[in-house]
N, C-alpha and C positions, 0 to 999 in steps of 0.2 A: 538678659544679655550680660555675658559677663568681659566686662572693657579690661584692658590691658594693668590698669593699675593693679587689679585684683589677684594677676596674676605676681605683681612685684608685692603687695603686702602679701601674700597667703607665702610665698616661695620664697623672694631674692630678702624684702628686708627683716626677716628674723634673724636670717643666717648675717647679714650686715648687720645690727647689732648685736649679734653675739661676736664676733669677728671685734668688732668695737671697747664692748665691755672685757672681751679676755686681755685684748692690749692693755685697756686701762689698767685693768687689775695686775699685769704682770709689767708692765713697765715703769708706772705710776707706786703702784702696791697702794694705791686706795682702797681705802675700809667700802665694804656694798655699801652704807647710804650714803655716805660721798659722790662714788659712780654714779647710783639713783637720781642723783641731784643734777649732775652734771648731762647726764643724759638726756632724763627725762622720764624716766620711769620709776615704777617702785621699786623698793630694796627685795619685795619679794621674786621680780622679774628679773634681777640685777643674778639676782640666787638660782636662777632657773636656768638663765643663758650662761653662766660660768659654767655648769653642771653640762649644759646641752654637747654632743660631739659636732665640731665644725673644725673642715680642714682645708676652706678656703677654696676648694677645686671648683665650685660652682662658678667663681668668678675668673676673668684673664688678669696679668699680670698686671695691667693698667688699671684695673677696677682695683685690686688690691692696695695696689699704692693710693692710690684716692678713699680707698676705706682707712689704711693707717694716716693717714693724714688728717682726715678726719678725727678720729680717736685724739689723737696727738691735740689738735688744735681744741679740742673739749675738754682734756686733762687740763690744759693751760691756760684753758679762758682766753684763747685767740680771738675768738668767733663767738656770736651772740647766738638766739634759738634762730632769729629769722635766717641767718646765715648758714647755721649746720641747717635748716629744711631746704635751703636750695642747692646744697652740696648734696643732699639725699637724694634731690628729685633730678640733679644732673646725670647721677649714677643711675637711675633711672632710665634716663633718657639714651643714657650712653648703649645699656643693656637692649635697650627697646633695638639696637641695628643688629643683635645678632638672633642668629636664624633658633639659635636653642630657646631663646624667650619665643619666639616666636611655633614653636613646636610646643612649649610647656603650657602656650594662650591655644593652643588647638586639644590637650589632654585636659584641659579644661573647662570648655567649650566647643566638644566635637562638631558644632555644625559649620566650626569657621574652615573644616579640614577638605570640605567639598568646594572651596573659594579658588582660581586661578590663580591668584595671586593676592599678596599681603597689602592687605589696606590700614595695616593698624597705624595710630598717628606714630610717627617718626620723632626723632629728637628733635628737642626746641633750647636746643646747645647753639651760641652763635657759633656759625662757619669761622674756618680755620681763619684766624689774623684780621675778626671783625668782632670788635667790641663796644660794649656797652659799658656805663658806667660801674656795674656789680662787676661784670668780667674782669675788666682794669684793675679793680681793689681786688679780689680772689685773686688774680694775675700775682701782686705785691706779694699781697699775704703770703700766697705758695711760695716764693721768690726771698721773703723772710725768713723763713722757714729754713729754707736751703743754707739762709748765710748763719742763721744760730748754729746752726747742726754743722757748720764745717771750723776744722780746727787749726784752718791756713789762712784763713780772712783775716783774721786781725793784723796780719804782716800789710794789709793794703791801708788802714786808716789812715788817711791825715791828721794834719794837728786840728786842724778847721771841722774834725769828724768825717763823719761817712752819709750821704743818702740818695735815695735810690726816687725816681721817679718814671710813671708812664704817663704817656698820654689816651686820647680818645683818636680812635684815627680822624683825620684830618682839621687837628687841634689848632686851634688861631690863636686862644687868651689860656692866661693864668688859670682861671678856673675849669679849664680843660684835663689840667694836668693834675695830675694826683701824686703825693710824696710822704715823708714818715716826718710829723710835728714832733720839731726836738731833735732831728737826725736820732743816727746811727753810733754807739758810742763802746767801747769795749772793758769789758769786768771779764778779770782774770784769764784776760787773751782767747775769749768768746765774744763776738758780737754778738750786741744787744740792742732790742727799740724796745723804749717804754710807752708809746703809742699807737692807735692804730691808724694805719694811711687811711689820707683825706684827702680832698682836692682842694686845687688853691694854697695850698702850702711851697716848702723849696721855690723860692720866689727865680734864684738866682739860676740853682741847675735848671728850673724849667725853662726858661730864657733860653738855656743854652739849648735845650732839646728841642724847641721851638725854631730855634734857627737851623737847628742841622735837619728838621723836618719837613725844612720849607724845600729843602733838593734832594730829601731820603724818604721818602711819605713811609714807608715799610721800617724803618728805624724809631719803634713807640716808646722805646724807654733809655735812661741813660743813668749813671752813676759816677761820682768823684771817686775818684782813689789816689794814693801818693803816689809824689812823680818824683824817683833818683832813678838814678843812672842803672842800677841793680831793679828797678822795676821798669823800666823801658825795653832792656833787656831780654826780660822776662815774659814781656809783654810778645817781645816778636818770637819768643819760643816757646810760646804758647799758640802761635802759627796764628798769630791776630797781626792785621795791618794798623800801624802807626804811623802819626803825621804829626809833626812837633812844630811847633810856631818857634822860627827862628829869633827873630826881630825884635826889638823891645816894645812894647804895646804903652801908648802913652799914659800917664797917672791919672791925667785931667777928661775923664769921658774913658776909662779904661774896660772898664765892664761893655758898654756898647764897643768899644774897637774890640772885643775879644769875641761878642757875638760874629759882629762881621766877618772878622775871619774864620771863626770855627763854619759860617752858611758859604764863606767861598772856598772853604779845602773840600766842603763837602758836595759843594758844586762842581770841582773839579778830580775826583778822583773819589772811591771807594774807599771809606777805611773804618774802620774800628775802633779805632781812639784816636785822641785830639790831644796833644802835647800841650799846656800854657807853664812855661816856665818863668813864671812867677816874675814881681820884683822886689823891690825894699818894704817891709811889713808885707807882703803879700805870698802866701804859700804856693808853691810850684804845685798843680795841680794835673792828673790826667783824667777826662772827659771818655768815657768807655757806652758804646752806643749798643743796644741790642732790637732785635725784632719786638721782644717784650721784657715785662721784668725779669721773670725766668731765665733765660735768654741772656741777657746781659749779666748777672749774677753767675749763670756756670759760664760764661766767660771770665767772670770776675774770676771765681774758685779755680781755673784754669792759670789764673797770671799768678795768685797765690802759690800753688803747689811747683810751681816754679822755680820758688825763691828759696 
């Protein structure tokens, strides 16, 4: 019996790492035993898949971005082995819904082509806007990713830095919520993490995601960014809704009055971001809400290129 994997090792993942290793080699310009290292194979396979011709047609444009990404996050030491093999067997699974894997599992096992219909197992991807804990982090990671590679973000930091959190849906504690230990901080007007997200960290932003969660359940992740007048602006033409906290929020119990009110604007009205304008030692802060990190982050990139 030949099962469906067989058909992704013999066909789909060679041409994925070679697709992989030409990136590395041409964007990175790492030496073969470098890549080797980084991959996982040897420097003579390193030499063989450089040589091989691959031009990507095999895969749709989504798989492609998920194979550079991959590459990317291996050159960089983003992602550990067990994490690139669950990125491989996503792609996988991704592959497993179109009807050409499912043609190429019948040229090579002609007796599945006498079948009414397709029984092969199906993706084991969670459904759209249901996550687990790996999903969450891969969710960040990607969503990191997005904010190194853009060259408008740094116009958002605060003095207080930058960080990005999600939750688990239907997140009640701290240790639901996953953020980047050490925030988000910027060298030569690139944002940077020197970490990788965990859970239980961003004590403060997850508070606040917590509360706007409690009346948004579909709003998983949130991020700080600076709040002037030139970014509120920016903010509504970027065609995002904002809600600014007029009032003075008192010193004494100030973090709990701000939760409060960021769970009642969100109780009463739709929006995007949450205004705190700050007091004495305390930075004027905007609170920017998305479906996931992703999500919130080209949000983010949006209020940037604004500015």
């Amino acid at each position: 019996m030949r099962v469906p994997c067989e058909v992704f090792v013999r066909k789909y993942l060679p041409e994925i790492r070679s697709l992989v290793i030409k990136r590395i080699s041409k964007k990175y310009k790492m030496k073969q035993i470098d890549i080797a290292r980084v991959v996982g194979v040897t420097q003579a396979a390193v030499s063989q898949y450089l040589s091989k011709e691959t031009d990507g047609t095999l895969f749709d444009e989504e798989t492609l971005k998920n194979i550079r990404t991959l590459a990317d996050f291996l050159a960089e030491q983003k992602i550990n082995a067990w994490e690139a093999l669950q990125r491989i067997c996503n792609i996988c699974c991704s592959l497993k819904q179109n009807k050409k894997f499912c043609k190429n599992h019948i040229d090579l096992y002609a007796e599945l082509g006498k079948m009414e219909y397709c029984t092969c197992p199906k993706s084991t991807l969670p459904k759209q806007g249901v996550f687990d804990k790996y999903s969450v982090l891969m969710k960040i990671t990607n969503a990191l990713n997005l904010l190194e590679n853009s060259l408008t973000i740094f116009k958002l930091v605060p003095e207080v830095r930058m960080n990005l959190v999600m939750a688990l849906p239907e997140a009640k504690t701290l240790e639901e919520v996953a953020g980047i230990p050490g925030r988000l901080t910027v060298v030569d007007n690139m944002v940077k993490y020197f970490a990788k997200p965990k859970f239980g960290v961003s004590k403060h932003l997850s508070k606040i995601l917590l509360a706007f969660m409690e009346c948004r359940k579909d709003m998983l992740a949130c991020m700080n960014i600076r709040n002037t007048k030139r970014v509120r602006d920016a903010v509504k033409r970027a065609g995002l809704t904002l809600a600014e906290i007029g009032e003075d929020l008192p010193l004494e119990g100030r973090e709990q009055a701000l939760i409060n009110k960021v769970k009642e604007i969100a109780g009463e009205r739709s929006v995007d971001a949450v205004a705190d304008p700050g007091a004495k030692y305390i930075e004027p802060i905007i609170y920017l809400f998305g479906f996931d990190a992703e999500d919130v982050v080209k949000k983010a990139i949006s209020v940037a290129n604004q500015l």
